[in-house]
C-alpha positions as CSV (number, residue, x, y, z in Angstrom):
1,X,-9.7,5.6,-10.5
2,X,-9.4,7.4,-7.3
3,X,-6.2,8.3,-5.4
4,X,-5.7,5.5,-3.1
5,X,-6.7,2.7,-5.7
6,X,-4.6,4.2,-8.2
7,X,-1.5,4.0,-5.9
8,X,-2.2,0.5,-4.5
9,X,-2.1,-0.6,-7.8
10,X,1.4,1.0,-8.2
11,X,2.1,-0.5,-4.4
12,X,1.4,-3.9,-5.5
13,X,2.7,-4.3,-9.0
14,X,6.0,-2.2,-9.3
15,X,9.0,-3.6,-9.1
16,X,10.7,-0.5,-7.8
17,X,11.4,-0.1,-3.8
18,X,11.4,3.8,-4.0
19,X,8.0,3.7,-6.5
20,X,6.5,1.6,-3.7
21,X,7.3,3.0,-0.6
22,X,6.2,6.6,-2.0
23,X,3.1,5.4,-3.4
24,X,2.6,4.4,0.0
25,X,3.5,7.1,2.0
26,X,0.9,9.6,-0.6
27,X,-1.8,6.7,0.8
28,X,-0.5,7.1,4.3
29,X,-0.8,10.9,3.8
30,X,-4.2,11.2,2.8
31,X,-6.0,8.3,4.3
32,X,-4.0,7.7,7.4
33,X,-2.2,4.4,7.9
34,X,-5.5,2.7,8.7
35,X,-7.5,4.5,5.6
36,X,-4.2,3.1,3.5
37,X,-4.1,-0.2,4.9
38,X,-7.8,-0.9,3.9
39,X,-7.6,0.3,0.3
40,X,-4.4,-1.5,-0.7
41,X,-6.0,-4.5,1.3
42,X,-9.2,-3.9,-0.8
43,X,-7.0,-4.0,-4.0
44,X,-4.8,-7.0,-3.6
45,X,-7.1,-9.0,-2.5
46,X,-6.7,-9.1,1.7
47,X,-4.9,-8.5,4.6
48,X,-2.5,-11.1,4.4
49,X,-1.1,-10.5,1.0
50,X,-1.5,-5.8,1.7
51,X,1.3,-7.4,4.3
52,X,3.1,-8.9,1.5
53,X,3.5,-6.6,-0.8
54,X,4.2,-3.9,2.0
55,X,7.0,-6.5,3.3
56,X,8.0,-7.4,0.0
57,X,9.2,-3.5,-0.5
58,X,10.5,-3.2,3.3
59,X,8.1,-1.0,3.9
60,X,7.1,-1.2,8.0
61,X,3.6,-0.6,9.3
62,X,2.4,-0.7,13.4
63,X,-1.1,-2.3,12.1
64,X,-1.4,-6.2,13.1
């Protein structure tokens, strides 16, 4: 398991605000918020629900 699905799996099933949004800023950080957006959209199974889970933790994005 790479980097960036091994942190969109913690993205998208922890429970934990702070696990989340750091997870996400490590993707951010490697891939760029673009790069991040289409792994963790590649792991949960689209765009629509990548913008769930990333609400669902408050965290913000500029990608529509």
């Amino acid at each position: 398991m790479n980097l960036a699905s091994g942190e969109a799996v913690t993205l998208s099933h922890t429970r934990s605000k702070r696990r989340a949004q750091s997870a996400w800023g490590r993707m951010v950080d490697v891939h760029g918020e673009r790069g991040a957006f289409r792994h963790l959209s590649a792991q949960v199974g689209g765009s629509d629900a990548a913008f769930h889970a990333l609400s669902k933790h408050e965290i913000g994005t500029d990608l529509i």
